[in-house]
Each structure stands twice: as C-alpha cells, then as structure tokens.
C-alpha positions in Angstrom: 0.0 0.0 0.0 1.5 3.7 -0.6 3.0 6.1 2.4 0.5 8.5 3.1 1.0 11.9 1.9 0.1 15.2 2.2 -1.8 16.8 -0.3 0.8 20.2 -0.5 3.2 17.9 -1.1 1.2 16.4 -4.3 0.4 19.9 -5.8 4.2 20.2 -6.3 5.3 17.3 -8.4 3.9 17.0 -12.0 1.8 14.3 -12.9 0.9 13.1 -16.5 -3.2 12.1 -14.7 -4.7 15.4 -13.7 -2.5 17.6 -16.0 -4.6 19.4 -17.0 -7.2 18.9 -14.5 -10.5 20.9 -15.0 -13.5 21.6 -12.5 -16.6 22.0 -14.6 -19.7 23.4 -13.1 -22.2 21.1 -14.9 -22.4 18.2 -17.2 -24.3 15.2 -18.1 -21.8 13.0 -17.7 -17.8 13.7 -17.5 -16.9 10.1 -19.4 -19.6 12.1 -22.5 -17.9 15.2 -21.9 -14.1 13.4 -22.6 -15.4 11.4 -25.1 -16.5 14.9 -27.1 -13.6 15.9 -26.7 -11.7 13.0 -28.1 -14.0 13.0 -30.9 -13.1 16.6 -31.4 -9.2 16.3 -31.8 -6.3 14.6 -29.9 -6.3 14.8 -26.3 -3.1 14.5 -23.8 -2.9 11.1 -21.7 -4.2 12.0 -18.5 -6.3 15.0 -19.1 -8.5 14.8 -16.6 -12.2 16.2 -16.0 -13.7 16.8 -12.3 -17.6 18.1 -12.4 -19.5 19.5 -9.5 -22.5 18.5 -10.9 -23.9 15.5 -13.4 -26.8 15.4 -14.5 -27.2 12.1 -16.1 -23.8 10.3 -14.3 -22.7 6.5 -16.1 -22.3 3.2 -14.0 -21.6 0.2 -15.4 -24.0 -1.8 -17.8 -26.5 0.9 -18.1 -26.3 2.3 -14.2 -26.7 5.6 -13.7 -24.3 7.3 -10.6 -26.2 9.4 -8.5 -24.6 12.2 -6.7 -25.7 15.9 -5.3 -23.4 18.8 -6.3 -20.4 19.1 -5.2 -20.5 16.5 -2.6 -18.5 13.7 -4.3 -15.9 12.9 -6.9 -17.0 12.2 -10.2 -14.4 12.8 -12.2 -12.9 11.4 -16.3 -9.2 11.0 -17.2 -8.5 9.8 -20.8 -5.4 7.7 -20.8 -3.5 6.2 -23.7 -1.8 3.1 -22.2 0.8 1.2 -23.9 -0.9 -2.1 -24.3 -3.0 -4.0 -26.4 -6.8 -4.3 -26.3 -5.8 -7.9 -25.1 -4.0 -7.0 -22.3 -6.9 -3.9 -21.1 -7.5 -6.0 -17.8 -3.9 -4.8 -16.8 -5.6 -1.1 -17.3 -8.6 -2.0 -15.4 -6.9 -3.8 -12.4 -4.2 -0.9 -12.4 -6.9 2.1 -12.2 -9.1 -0.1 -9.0 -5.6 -0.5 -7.0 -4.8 3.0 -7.4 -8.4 3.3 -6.5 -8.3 1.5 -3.5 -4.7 3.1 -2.7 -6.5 6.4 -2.3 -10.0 5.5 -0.5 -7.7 2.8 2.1 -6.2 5.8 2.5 -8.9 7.3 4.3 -10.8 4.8 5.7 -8.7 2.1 6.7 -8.2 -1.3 5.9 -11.7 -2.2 5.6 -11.6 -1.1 1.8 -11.3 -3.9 -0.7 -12.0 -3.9 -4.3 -15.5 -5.7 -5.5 -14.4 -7.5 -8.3 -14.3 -6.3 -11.3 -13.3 -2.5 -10.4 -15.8 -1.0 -7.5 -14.4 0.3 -4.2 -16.5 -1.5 -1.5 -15.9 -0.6 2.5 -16.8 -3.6 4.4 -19.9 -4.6 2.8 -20.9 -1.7 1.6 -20.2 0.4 -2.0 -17.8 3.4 -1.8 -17.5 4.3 -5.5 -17.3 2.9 -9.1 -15.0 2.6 -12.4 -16.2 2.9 -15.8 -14.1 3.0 -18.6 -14.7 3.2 -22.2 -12.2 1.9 -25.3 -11.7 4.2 -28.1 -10.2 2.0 -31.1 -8.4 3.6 -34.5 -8.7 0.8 -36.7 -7.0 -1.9 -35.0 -5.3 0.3 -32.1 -6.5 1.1 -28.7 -5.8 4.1 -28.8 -7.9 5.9 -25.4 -9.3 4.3 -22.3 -11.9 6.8 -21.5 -11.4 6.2 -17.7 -14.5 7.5 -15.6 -14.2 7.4 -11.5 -17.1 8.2 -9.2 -16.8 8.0 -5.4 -18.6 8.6 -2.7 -17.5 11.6 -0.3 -19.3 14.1 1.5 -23.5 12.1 1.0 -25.0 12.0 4.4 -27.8 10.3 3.4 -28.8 8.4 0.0 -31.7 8.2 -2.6 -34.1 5.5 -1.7 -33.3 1.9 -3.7 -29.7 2.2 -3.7 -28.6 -1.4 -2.0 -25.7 -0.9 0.0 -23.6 2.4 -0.5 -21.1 4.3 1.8 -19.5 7.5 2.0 -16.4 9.0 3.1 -18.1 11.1 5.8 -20.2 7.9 7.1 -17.0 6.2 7.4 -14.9 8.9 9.3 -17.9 11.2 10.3 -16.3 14.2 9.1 -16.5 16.6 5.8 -13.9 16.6 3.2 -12.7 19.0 0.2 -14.0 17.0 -2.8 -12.2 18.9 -5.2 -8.8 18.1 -3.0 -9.4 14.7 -2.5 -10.3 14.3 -6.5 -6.5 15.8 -6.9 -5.1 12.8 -4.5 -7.2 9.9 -6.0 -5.2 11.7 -9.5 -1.8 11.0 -7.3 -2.7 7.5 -6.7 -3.4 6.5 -10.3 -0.6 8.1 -11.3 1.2 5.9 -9.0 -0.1 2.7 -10.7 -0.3 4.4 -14.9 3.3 5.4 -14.4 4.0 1.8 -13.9 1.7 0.4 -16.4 3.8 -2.4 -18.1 3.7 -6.4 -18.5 6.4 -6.8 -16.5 4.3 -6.1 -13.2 1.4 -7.7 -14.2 1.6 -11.1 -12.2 2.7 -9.0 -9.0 -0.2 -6.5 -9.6 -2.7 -9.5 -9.9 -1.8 -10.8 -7.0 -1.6 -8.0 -5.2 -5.5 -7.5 -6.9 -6.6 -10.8 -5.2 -5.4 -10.2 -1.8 -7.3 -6.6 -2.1 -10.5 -8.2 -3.2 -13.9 -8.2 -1.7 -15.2 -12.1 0.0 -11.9 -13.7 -1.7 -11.8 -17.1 0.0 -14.9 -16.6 1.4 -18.4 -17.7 1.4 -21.0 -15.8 0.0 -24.2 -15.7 -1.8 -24.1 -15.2 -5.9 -26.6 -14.7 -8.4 -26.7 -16.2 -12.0 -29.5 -17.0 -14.1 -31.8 -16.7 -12.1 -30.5 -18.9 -9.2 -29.2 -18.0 -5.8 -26.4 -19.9 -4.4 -23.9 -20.0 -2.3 -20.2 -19.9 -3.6 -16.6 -18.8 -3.1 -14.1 -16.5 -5.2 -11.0 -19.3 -5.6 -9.1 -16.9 -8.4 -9.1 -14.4 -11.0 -7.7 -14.9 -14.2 -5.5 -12.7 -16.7 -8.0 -12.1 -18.7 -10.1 -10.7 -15.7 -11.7 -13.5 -15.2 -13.8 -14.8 -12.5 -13.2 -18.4 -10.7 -15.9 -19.0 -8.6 -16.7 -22.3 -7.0 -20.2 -23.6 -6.3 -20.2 -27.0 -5.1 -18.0 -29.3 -6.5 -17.7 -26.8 -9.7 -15.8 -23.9 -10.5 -16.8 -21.3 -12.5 -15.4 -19.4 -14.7 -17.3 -16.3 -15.5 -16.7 -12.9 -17.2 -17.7 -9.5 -16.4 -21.8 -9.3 -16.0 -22.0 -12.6 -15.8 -23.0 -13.2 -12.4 -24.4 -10.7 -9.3 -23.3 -10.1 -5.8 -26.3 -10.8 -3.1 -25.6 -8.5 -0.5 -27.7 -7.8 2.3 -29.2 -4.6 2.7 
C-alpha cells in the first residue's frame, strides 16, 4: 500500500493524470464530456475532468451514478496506455488498485476492491469505475477512464442497495475537489507503472485486495441464488468461482453479488 501523503506535497510534483485537471460546473456526464472531446481532436494522456455537478452520471452496464453537487468525486481521465486491447484487464486492475490506494487511505483497511473494479468498505459500496475503449482501426488508442466516489453524501436516494460515503465512514466533511487531486496521485502511481512486466505482481496483489476472496457468499446467476466462493481471477479478468464441486469461470456481467441490505 502507498506512504501517506500530504496533499501540498502532491500539488508540487507534476503528474501526466490530472495535468490538466479541470473543474466543470455542470455536465451530463464527465466520461460524454471526454469522449466529445476526443471526438473533437487529440487529447493529452491523463487529461483529466472533475464536475461539480452531473446530471445524467454513467455506472456500469447501463447504471446511472447518483450524486448531489459538489459532494462527491466524479471525475474522467482519458489515458492512452501502452498495451494492447488484449492486455486492457492490466488497465482496469491498475486504475481499481490506485483506486483502492486512495480510499484505504482514508478509511482504513476495511476497503477492498469488489471485483471487477468498484471500491466497496466492508460490505458496503464506496465508489465505481467505468471506462470506455476508443479504437483507430485496430489500435486502442484511449481508455476513457471514468471514477465516481462517494465523499461528503450524508444520506442516499431510496433503492440504492448498499452504499457508503467517506463522511459515514470517518464522520467528518472533506474538500471534494482536494481529494479528487489525491485519487489523480494515486493512479498516477499505478499508470506510471503500467507495463507487462508487473502484471503477475499486480494481480496478486488485486486478489489479496479483493472483496469475499476465500470466502463464502451468496451469488446470483441465471436466475438462481447460491452460495459460492471466489477461488481466483484470471488474466484475462476472469472470475473463478466455486459452487459446489464446480468452479466457474465467468466474465464481467455474468454473475451478481447478493448482499444484504
């Protein structure tokens, strides 16, 4: 896990994510927002777009992110990693440890990663990844990389499941914008890094971080409830997840966590 560190001492080192970084008042969505401006023209790696406010925020497979102004981080950085659409686990597993780096931070070893790439605090959902491939022909050529955790919510809309905020964790408020600049630190951290050399480390370092590994829980998957345990994850992002005297192997959407409320 990184040393902690003091957010004066990030502002003084330049960064490749977060330079530029730019706060924007309101907009449907920041991953929309950096995808317009991909489609516009090049963009540096790790431009990065923080907003206040969005008004229609992205999840994964179709789930919108629901967030007051200025209470949370919802920010996009476009990235243009050195690796093959084969290899974009490696992206994915290297933005949710530099995730978790910068939420375990703050609330304590309690954070692990809920496979594939949210931020979960006990049993309960801190924040989420979403990122989007942008392919030239045959080249991957931006990860539209879009990062939404929870901060400063005291209390959430009705019908969300399980989530958990920063200030519920540690009961106080925190500068949103400030903390949006040291998650940036953190994935900088794991991008500058980004290679195939680190990957079998990195994975394993991604089990040990995530969420009911080699433990029991309850899994949903057509339709059936069951009870099962997270053996291993594969390169290729795979799940391994035994049920009885089977294990299997499932990709992303594929199966659902049953959590209690």
């Amino acid at each position: 896990m990184l040393k902690s560190i003091t957010l004066s001492a990030i502002s003084k080192k330049r960064f490749v994510i977060g330079n530029p970084f730019q706060v924007l008042a309101s907009v449907d969505s920041t991953n929309n927002y950096a995808m317009a401006q991909v489609n516009a023209g090049p963009v540096a790696d790790g431009s990065t777009w923080f907003a206040m406010e969005q008004t229609a925020g992205k999840g994964q497979r179709g789930k919108q992110w629901h967030s007051a102004p200025g209470e949370n981080i919802m920010l996009t950085t476009v990235l243009q990693p050195a690796l093959t659409l084969q290899q974009q686990f490696m992206l994915s597993m290297a933005v949710a440890l530099g995730a978790y780096d910068f939420f375990s931070r703050y609330a304590g070893d309690e954070t692990r990663i809920k496979w594939s790439n949210d931020i979960y605090w006990r049993d309960r959902k801190a924040g989420g990844i979403l990122i989007e491939n942008v392919l030239r022909g045959s080249v991957w050529q931006y990860a539209i990389t879009g990062i939404g955790i929870n901060i400063n919510t005291s209390k959430f809309p009705e019908g969300l499941v399980n989530p958990v905020s920063l200030l519920q964790i540690t009961g106080r408020t925190w500068n949103s914008v400030e903390l949006a600049r040291a998650l940036c630190h953190c994935l900088e951290e794991r991008y500058s890094r980004l290679h195939p050399a680190v990957f079998d480390e990195w994975l394993e370092e991604y089990k040990s971080c995530l969420y009911r590994f080699n433990e029991p829980g309850l899994y949903k998957k057509d339709g059936e409830i069951f009870q099962g345990v997270i053996r291993d994850v594969l390169p290729d992002g795979r799940l391994c997840l035994e049920k009885g005297r089977e294990v299997l192997e499932l990709g992303f959407g594929e199966v659902e966590f049953v959590i209690a409320k």
